[in-house]
C-alpha positions as CSV (number, residue, x, y, z in Angstrom):
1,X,-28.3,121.7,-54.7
2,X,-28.7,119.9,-57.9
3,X,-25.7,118.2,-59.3
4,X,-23.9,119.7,-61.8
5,X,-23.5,117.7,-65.3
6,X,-20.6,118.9,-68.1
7,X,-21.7,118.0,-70.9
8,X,-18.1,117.9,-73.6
9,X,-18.8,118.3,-77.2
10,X,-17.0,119.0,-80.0
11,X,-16.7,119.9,-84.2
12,X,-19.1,116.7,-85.1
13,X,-20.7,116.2,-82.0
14,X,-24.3,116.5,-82.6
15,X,-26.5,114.5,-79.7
16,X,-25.1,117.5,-77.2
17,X,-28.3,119.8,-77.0
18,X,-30.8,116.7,-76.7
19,X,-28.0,115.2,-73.7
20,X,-28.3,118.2,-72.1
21,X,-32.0,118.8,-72.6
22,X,-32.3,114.7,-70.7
23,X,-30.0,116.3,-67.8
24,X,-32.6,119.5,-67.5
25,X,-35.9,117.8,-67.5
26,X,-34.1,115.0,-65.1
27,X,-33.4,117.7,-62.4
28,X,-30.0,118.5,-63.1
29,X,-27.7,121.7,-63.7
30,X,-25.7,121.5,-66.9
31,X,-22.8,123.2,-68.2
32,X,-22.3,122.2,-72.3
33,X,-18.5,123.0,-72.8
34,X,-16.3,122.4,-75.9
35,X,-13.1,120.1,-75.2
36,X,-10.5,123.0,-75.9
37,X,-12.0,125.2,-73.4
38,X,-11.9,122.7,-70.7
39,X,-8.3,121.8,-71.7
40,X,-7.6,125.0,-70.8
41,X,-8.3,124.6,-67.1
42,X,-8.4,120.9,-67.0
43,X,-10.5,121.5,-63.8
44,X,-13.6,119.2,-62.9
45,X,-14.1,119.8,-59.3
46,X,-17.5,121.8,-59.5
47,X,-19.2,118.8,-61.4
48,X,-20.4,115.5,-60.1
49,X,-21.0,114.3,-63.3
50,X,-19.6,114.1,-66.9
51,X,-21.4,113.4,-70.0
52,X,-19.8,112.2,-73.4
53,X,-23.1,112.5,-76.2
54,X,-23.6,111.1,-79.6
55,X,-22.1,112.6,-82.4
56,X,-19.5,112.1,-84.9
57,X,-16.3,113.8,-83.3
58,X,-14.1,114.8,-86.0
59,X,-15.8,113.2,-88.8
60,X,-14.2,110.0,-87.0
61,X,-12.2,110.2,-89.8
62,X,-9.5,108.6,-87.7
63,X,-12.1,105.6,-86.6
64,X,-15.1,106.5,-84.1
65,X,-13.9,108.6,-81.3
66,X,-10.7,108.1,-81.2
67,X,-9.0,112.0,-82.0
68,X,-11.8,112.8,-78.8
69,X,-10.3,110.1,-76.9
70,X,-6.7,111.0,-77.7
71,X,-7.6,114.8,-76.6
72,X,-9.1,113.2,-73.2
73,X,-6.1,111.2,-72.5
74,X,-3.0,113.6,-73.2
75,X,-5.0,116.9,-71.7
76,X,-7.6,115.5,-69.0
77,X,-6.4,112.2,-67.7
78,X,-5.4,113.2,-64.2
79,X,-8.7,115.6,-63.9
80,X,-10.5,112.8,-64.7
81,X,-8.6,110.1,-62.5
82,X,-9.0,112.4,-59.3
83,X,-13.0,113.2,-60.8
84,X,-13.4,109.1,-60.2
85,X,-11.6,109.0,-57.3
86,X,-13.7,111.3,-55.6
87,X,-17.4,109.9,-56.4
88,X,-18.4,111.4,-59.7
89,X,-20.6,109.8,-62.6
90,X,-19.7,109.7,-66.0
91,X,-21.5,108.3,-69.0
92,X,-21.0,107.7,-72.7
93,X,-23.7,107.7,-75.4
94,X,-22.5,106.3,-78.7
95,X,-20.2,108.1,-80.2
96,X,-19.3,108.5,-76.3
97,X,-19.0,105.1,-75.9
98,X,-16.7,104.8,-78.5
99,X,-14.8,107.9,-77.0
100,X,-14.5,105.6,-73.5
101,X,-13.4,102.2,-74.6
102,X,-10.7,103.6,-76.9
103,X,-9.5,106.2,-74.1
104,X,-9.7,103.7,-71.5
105,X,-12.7,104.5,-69.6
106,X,-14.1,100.9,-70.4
107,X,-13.8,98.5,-68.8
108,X,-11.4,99.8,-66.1
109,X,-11.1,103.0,-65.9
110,X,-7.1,102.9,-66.3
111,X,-7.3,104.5,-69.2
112,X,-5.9,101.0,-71.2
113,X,-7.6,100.4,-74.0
114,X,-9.0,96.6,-74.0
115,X,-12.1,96.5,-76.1
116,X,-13.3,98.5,-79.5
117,X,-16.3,99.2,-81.1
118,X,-16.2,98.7,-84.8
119,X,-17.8,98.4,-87.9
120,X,-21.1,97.1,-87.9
121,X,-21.6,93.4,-89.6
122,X,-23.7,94.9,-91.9
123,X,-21.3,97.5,-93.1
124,X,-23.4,100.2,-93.3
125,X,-25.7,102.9,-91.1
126,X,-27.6,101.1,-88.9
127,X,-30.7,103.2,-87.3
128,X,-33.4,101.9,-85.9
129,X,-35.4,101.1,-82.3
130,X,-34.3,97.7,-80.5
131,X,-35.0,95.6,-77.2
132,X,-32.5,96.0,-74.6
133,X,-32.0,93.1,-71.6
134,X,-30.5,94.9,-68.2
135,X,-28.5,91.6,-66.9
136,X,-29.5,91.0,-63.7
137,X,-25.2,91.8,-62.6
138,X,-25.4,91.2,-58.8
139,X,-26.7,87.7,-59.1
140,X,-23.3,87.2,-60.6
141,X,-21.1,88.3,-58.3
142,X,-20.3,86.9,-54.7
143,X,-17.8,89.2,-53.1
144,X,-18.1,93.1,-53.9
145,X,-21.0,93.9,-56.1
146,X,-21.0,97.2,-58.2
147,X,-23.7,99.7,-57.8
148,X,-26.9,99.7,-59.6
149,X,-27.1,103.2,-60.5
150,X,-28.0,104.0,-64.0
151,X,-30.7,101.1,-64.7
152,X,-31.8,101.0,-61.4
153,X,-35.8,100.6,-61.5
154,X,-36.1,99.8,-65.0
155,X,-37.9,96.2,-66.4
156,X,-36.1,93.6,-67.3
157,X,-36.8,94.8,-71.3
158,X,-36.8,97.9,-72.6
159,X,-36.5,99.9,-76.1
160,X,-34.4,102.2,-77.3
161,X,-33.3,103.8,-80.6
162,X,-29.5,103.2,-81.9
163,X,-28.3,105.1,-84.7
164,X,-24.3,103.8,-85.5
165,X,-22.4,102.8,-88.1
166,X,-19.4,101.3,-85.7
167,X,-21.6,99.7,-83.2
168,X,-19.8,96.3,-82.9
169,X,-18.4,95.5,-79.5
170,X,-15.5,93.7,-79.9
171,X,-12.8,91.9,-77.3
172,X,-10.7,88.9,-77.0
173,X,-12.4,86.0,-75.5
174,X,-10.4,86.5,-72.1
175,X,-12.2,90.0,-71.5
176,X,-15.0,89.0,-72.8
177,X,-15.2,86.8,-69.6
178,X,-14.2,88.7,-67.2
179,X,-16.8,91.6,-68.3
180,X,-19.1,88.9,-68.1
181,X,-18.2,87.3,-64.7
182,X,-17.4,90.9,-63.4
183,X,-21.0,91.6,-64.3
184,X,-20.0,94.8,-66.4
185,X,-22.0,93.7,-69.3
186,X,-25.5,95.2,-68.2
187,X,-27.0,96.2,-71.4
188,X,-27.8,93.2,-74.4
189,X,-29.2,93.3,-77.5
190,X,-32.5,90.6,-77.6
191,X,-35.7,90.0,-78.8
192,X,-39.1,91.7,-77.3
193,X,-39.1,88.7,-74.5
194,X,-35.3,89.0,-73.4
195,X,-34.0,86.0,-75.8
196,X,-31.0,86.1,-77.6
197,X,-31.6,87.4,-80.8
198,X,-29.4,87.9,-84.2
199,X,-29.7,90.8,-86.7
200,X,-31.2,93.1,-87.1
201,X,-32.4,92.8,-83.3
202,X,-28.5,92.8,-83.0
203,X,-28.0,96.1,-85.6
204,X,-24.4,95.3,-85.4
205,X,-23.2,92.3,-84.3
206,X,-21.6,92.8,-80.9
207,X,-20.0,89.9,-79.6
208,X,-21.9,88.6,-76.7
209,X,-24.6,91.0,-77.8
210,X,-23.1,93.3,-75.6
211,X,-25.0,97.3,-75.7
212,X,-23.5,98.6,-72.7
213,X,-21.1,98.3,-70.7
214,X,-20.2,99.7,-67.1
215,X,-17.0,99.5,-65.2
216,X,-16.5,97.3,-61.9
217,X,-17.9,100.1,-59.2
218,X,-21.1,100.8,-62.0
219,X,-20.5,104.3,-61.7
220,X,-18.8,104.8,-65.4
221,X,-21.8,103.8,-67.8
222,X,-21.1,103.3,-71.5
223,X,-24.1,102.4,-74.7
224,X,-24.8,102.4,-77.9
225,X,-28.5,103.0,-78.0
226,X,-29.6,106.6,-77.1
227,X,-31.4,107.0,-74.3
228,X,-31.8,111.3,-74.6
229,X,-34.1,110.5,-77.7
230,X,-36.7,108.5,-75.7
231,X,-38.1,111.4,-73.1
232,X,-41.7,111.7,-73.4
233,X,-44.2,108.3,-74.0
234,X,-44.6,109.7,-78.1
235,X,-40.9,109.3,-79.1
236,X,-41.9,105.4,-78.9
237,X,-43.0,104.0,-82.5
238,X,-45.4,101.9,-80.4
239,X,-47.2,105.0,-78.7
240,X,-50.5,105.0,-80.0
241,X,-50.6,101.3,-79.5
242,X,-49.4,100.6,-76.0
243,X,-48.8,102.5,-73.3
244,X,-44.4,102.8,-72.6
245,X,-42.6,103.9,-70.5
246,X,-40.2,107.1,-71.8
247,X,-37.4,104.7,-70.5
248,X,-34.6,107.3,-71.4
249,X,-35.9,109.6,-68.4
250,X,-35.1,107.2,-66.2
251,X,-31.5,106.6,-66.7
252,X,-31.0,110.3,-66.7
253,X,-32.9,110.5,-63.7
254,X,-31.3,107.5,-62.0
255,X,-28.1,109.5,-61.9
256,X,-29.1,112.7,-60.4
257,X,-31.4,110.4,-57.8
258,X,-27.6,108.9,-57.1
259,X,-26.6,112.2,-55.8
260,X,-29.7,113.0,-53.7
């Protein structure tokens, strides 16, 4: 059977029909579901995997994501505990991101917030394509490594679009370090050979130039860029010069490969 992806989305949400679209043509069964009707049952058994799209929930009038992630926590919080405890996969695409750090999601899963996402240095709308660096994470760690799921396969650089106006990841210097040593940082921002790179290669700023962030088993995957809008080889800006990988398929598929 395929797995079986719920897709929540609510008033602002707007990446929900392209996420759901990257879950079909990945192999997937999908279920796109507004928050107040799966409040009502708060039941998450029949999926093995949970998807957070882009969006602007609520106008995030309140700050980016953070009425969703309020909703998550006081309606959802034990579904989703006992979801994690038995195997499932979730992922958070920017505005989704934002929805998991400031629920909890991030970086441990204990639903404590301990990192934001905020304004972007420039202060304004940032949209455009960047380089990404997946962080070699295993080589990090000695003892009990996390799972390479979601960028499993994938070269060392890759591109995809961001389109944010709170992009900035932000911690204290202590979490910083563990998300590094922990390797949970597994997405940066850099320049088209893997450098470091400042803005607008960095669209906004985030300390560490940290794009993505996973928790310590891998299996909860949060970023800013948008991998659903890079599908087919022509989304690329670069398509009529070079041949690219639709890197965005691969995520997507990585997950329902994980289940297979």
């Amino acid at each position: 059977m395929k797995p079986h992806v719920l897709i929540l989305r609510t008033a602002g949400t707007n990446c929900d029909k392209e996420t759901e679209f990257a879950f079909k043509h990945a192999g997937a069964r999908t279920s796109l579901q507004h928050i107040n009707r799966v409040k009502k049952t708060a039941r998450l058994s029949g999926y093995q995997i949970i998807a957070l799209p882009g969006g602007f929930s609520y106008g995030d009038d309140l700050g980016a994501g953070k009425i969703f992630s309020l909703e998550i926590s006081l309606w959802l919080k034990d579904a989703i505990k006992k979801f994690i405890d038995n195997g499932g996969l979730m992922i958070g695409i920017c505005n989704g991101f934002q929805i998991m750090v400031k629920t909890g999601l991030l970086p441990d899963a204990d639903f404590i917030q301990r990192v934001t996402l905020t304004d972007n240095d420039s202060g304004r709308f940032e949209d455009r394509w960047v380089y990404l660096k997946i962080e070699d994470r295993k080589s990090k760690i000695e003892d009990k490594k996390p799972e390479d799921i979601w960028l499993k396969g994938l070269p060392e650089v890759i591109m995809l679009p961001v389109a944010h106006g709170e992009g900035k990841f932000y911690a204290s210097r202590d979490i910083l370090d563990r998300i590094e040593a922990g390797g949970q940082a597994v997405l940066k921002y850099c320049d088209a050979h893997g450098n470091d790179a400042a803005y607008p290669l960095n669209p906004n700023g985030a300390l560490n130039a940290i794009a993505g962030i996973t928790d310590s088993s891998g299996r909860i995957f949060g970023l800013m860029p948008h991998p659903e809008r890079f599908m087919f080889k022509h989304h690329s800006p670069f398509w009529q010069e070079k041949e690219s990988e639709p890197f965005g398929v691969r995520i997507f598929k990585n997950a329902i490969e994980y289940f297979k």
